[in-house]
ZASE-831141 format. One record per residue (C-alpha): residue number from 1; x, y, z. Coordinates in steps of 0.001 Angstrom, whole numbers. Example, Ala and Ser with C-alpha at 12.3 -4.5 7.8 and 13.67 -1.06 7.14 Angstrom:
BEGIN
@resi 1&px 12300&py -4500&pz 7800
@resi 2&px 13670&py -1060&pz 7140
//
This chain:
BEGIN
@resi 1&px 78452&py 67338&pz 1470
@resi 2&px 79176&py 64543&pz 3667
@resi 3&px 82450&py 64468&pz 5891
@resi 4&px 83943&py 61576&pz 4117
@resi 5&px 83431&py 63339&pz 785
@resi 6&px 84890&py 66296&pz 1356
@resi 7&px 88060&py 64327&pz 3254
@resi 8&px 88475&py 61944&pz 73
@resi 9&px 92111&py 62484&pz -1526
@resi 10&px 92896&py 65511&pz 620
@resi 11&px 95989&py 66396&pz 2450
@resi 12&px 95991&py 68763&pz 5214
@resi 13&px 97825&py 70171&pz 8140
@resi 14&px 95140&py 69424&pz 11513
@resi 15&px 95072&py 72067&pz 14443
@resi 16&px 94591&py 69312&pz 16764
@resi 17&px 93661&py 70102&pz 20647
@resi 18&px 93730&py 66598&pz 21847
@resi 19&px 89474&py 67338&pz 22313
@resi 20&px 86654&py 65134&pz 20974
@resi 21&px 86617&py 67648&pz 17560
@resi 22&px 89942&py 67224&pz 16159
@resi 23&px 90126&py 63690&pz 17289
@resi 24&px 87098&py 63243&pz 15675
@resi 25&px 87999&py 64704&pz 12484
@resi 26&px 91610&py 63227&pz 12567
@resi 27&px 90156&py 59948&pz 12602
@resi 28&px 88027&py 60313&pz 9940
@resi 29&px 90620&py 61736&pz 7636
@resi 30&px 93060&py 58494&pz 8355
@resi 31&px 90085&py 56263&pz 7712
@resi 32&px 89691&py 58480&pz 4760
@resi 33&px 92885&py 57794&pz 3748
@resi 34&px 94243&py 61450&pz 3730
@resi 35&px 97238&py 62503&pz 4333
@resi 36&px 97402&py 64543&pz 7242
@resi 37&px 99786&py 65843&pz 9606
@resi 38&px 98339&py 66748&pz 13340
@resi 39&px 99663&py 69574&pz 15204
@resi 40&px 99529&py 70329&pz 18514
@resi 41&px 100273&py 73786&pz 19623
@resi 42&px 101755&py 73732&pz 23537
@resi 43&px 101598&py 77282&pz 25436
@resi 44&px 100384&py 77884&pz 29120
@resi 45&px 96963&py 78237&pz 28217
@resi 46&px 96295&py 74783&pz 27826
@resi 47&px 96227&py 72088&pz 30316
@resi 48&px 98957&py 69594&pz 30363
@resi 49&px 96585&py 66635&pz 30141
@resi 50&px 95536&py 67725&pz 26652
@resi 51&px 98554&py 67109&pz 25332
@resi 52&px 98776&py 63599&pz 26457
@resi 53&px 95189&py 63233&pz 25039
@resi 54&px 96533&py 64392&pz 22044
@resi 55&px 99494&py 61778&pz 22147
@resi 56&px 97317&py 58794&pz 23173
@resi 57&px 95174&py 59448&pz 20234
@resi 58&px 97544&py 59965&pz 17248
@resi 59&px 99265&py 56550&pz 18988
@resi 60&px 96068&py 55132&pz 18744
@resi 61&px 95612&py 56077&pz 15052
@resi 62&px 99695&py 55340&pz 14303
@resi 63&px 100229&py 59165&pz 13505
@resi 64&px 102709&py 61202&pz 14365
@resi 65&px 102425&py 64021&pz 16433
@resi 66&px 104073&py 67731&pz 15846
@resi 67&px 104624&py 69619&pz 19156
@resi 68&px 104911&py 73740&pz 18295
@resi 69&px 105687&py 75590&pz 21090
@resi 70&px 103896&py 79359&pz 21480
@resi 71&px 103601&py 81911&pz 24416
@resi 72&px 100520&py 84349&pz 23571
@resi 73&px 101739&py 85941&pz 26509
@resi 74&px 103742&py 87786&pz 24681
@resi 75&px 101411&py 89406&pz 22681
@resi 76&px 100508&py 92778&pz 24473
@resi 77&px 97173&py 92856&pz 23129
@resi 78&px 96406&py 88998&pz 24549
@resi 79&px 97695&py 89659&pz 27858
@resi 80&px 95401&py 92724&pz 27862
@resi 81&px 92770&py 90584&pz 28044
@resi 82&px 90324&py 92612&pz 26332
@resi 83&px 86824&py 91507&pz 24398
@resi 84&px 88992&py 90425&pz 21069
@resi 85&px 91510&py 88262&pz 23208
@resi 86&px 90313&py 84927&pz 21445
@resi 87&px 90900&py 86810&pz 18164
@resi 88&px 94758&py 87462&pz 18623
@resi 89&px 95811&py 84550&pz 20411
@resi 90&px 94035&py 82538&pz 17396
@resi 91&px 95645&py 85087&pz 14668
@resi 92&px 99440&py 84293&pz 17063
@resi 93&px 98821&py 80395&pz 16758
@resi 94&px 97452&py 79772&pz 13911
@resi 95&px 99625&py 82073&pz 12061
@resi 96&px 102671&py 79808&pz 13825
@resi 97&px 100940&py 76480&pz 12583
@resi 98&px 99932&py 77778&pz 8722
@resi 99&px 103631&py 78736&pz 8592
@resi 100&px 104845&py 75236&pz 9846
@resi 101&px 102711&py 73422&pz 7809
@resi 102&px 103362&py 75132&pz 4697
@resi 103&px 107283&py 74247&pz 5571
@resi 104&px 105770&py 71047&pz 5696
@resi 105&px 104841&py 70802&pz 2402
@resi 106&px 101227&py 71517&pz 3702
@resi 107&px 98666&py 74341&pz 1805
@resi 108&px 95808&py 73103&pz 3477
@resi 109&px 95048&py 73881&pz 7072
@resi 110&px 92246&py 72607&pz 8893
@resi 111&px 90619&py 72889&pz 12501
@resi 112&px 87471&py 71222&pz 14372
@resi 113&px 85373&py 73516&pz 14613
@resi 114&px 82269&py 72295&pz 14719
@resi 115&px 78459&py 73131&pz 13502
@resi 116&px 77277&py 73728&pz 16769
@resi 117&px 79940&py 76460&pz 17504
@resi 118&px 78478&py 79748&pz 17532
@resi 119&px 80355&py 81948&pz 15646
@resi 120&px 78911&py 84845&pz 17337
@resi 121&px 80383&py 83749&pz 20267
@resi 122&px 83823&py 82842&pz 18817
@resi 123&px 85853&py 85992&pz 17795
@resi 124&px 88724&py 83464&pz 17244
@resi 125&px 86687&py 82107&pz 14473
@resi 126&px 87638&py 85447&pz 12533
@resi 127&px 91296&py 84595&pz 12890
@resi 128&px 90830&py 81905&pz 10710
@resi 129&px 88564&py 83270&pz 7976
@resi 130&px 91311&py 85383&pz 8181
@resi 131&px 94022&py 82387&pz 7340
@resi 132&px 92052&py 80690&pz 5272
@resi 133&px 91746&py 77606&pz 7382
@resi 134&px 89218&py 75467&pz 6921
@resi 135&px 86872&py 74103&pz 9299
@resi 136&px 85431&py 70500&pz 7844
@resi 137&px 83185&py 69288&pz 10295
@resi 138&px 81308&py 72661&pz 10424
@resi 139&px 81445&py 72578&pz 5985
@resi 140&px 79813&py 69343&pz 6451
@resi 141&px 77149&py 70330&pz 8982
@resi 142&px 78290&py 68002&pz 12085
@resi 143&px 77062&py 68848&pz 15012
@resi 144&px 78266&py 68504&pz 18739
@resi 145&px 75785&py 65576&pz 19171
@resi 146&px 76924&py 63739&pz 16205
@resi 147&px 80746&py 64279&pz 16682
@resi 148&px 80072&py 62173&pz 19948
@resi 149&px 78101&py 59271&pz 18074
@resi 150&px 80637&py 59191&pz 15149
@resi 151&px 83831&py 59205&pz 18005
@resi 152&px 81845&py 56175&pz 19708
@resi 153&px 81528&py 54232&pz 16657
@resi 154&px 85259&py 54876&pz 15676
@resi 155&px 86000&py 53631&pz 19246
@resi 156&px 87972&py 56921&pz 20263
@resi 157&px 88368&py 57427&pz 24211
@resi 158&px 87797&py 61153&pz 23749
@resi 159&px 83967&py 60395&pz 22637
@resi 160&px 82777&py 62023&pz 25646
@resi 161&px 85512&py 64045&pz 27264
@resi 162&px 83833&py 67282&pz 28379
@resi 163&px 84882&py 70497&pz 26447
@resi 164&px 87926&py 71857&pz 28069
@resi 165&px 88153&py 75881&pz 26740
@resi 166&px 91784&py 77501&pz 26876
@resi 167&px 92607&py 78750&pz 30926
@resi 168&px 92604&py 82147&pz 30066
@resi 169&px 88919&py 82098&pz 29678
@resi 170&px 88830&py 81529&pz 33714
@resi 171&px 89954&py 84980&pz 33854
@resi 172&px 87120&py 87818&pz 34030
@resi 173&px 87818&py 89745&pz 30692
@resi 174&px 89316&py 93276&pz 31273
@resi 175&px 91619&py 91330&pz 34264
@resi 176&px 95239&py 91051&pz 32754
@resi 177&px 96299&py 87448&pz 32114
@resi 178&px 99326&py 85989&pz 34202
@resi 179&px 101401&py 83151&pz 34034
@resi 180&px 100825&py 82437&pz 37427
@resi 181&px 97586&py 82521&pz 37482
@resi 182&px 96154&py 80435&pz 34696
@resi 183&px 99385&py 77880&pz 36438
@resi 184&px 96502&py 78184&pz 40050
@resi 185&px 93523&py 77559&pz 37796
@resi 186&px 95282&py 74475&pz 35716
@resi 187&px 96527&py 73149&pz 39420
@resi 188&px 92605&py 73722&pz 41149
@resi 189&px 90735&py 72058&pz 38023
@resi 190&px 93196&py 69146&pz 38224
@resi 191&px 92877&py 68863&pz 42065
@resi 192&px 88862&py 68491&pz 41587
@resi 193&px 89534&py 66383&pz 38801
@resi 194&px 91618&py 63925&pz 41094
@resi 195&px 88590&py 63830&pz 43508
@resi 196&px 86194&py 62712&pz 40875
@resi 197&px 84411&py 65954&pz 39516
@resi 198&px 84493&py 66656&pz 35269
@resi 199&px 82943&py 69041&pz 33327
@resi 200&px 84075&py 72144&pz 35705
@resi 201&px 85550&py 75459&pz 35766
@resi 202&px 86969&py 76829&pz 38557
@resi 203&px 86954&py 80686&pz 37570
@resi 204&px 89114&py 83472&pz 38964
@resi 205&px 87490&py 86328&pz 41605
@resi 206&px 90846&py 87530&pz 42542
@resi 207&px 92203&py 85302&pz 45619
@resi 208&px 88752&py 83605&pz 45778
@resi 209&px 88043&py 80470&pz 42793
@resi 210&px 84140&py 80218&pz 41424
@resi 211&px 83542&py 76250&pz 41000
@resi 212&px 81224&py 75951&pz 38522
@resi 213&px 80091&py 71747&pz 38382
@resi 214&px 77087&py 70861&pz 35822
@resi 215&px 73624&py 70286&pz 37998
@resi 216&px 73889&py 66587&pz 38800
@resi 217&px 77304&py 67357&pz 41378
@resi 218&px 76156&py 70286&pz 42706
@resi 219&px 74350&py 68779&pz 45761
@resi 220&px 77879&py 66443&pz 46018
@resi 221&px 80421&py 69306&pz 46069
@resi 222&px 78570&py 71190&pz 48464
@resi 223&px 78378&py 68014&pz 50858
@resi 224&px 82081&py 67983&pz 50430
@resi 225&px 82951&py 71663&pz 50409
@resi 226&px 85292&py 71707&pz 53104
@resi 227&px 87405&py 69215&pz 51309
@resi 228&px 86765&py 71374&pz 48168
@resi 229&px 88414&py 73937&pz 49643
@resi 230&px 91057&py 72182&pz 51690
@resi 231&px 91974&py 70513&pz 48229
@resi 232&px 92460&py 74207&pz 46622
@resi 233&px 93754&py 75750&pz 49816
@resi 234&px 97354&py 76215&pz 47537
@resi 235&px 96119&py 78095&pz 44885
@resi 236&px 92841&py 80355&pz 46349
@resi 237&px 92272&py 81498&pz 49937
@resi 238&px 88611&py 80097&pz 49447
@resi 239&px 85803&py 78520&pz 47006
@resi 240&px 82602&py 79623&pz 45978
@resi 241&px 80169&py 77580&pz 44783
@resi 242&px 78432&py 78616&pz 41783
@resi 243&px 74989&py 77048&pz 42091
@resi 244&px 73858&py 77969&pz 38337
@resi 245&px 74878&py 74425&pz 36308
@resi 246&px 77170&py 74229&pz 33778
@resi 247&px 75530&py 72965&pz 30821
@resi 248&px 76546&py 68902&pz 30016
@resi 249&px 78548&py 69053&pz 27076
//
């Protein structure tokens, strides 16, 4: 079934991240002429700049944004940061959202998960089998490389942001998650932002930060290492340069 089919009359409640997925998806459903109501769910595992994504675009599309605030924090078994951590922080969430948007007036919940998403990979996925939300993009078969083409031809600015996954994935699993530091890791990835670098990770090894950059800066952030580091000096006592790419994405 194609996307605009299966968006044709609908109304839904949209997990939306601010990322090229949900913007994607929320701007098909307005052209659609659904009626849906984005939500954006604010905790400390996302970085602030994805909620003014998420802003720009619903002001872009004349929608109105829903703020819910969450702290998976608080969940024991999230903070634990075991192998199922993506699992209960999505079960915490979107448990919070289905329960907003069915105050709403809302039955239908979707997400952006797309085709190309491994599910494998994705133990959050479970969470919302679990839910029952619904996941159009990946119904419809989109992929990755077409959720970019569709976002260009819709004009959205987010057409080729780089994926940004929650901070807590920074943090080697089996390593309790803190406040403080996914607060260094949102501050470090800014900082390299600010200097020009996208598409990175700066990953946790204790006091030390793993900058991971895909293969085309590589050769740059090494030239410029010492201002790398001097730039992240606040947050880790030093930088290592991962010289395995990150795969463009």
């Amino acid at each position: 079934m194609k996307l605009e089919e299966f968006l044709r009359g609908k109304a839904a409640a949209l997990a939306f991240s601010g990322g090229t997925d949900s913007a994607l998806l929320l701007a098909a459903a307005v052209k659609a002429g659904c009626r849906v109501q984005p939500y954006f769910v604010h905790s400390a595992f996302q970085p602030g700049f994805e909620l003014e994504d998420a802003e720009r675009l619903c002001a872009q599309l004349g929608v109105e944004l829903r703020v819910l605030e969450a702290s998976p924090l608080e969940d024991e078994q999230v903070r634990a940061n075991g192998p199922l951590r993506c699992y209960y922080c999505k079960r915490m969430i979107f448990s919070a959202l289905v329960s907003a948007a069915a105050a709403d007036g809302f039955s239908e919940v979707w997400d952006g998960t797309n085709a190309s998403d491994d599910a494998a990979d994705r133990p959050g996925m479970r969470a919302l089998a679990e839910l029952g939300v619904k996941s159009p993009l990946r119904l419809c078969g989109v992929t990755k490389a077409q959720v970019r083409r569709m976002s260009r031809e819709l004009g959205l600015f987010t057409a080729q942001k780089p994926a940004y996954a929650c901070l807590a994935t920074r943090v080697p699993t089996g390593t309790p998650l803190e406040a403080e530091t996914l607060r260094r890791v949102e501050a470090a990835e800014g900082a390299l932002m600010a200097m020009g670098f996208s598409n990175l990770r700066v990953r946790v090894l204790g006091r030390l930060g793993r900058l991971q950059l895909p293969a085309g800066r590589l050769e740059e952030a090494a030239r410029r290492h010492k201002d790398i580091t001097g730039a992240l000096a606040p947050w880790f006592d030093g930088v290592l340069l991962d010289l395995a790419p990150r795969k463009e994405e």
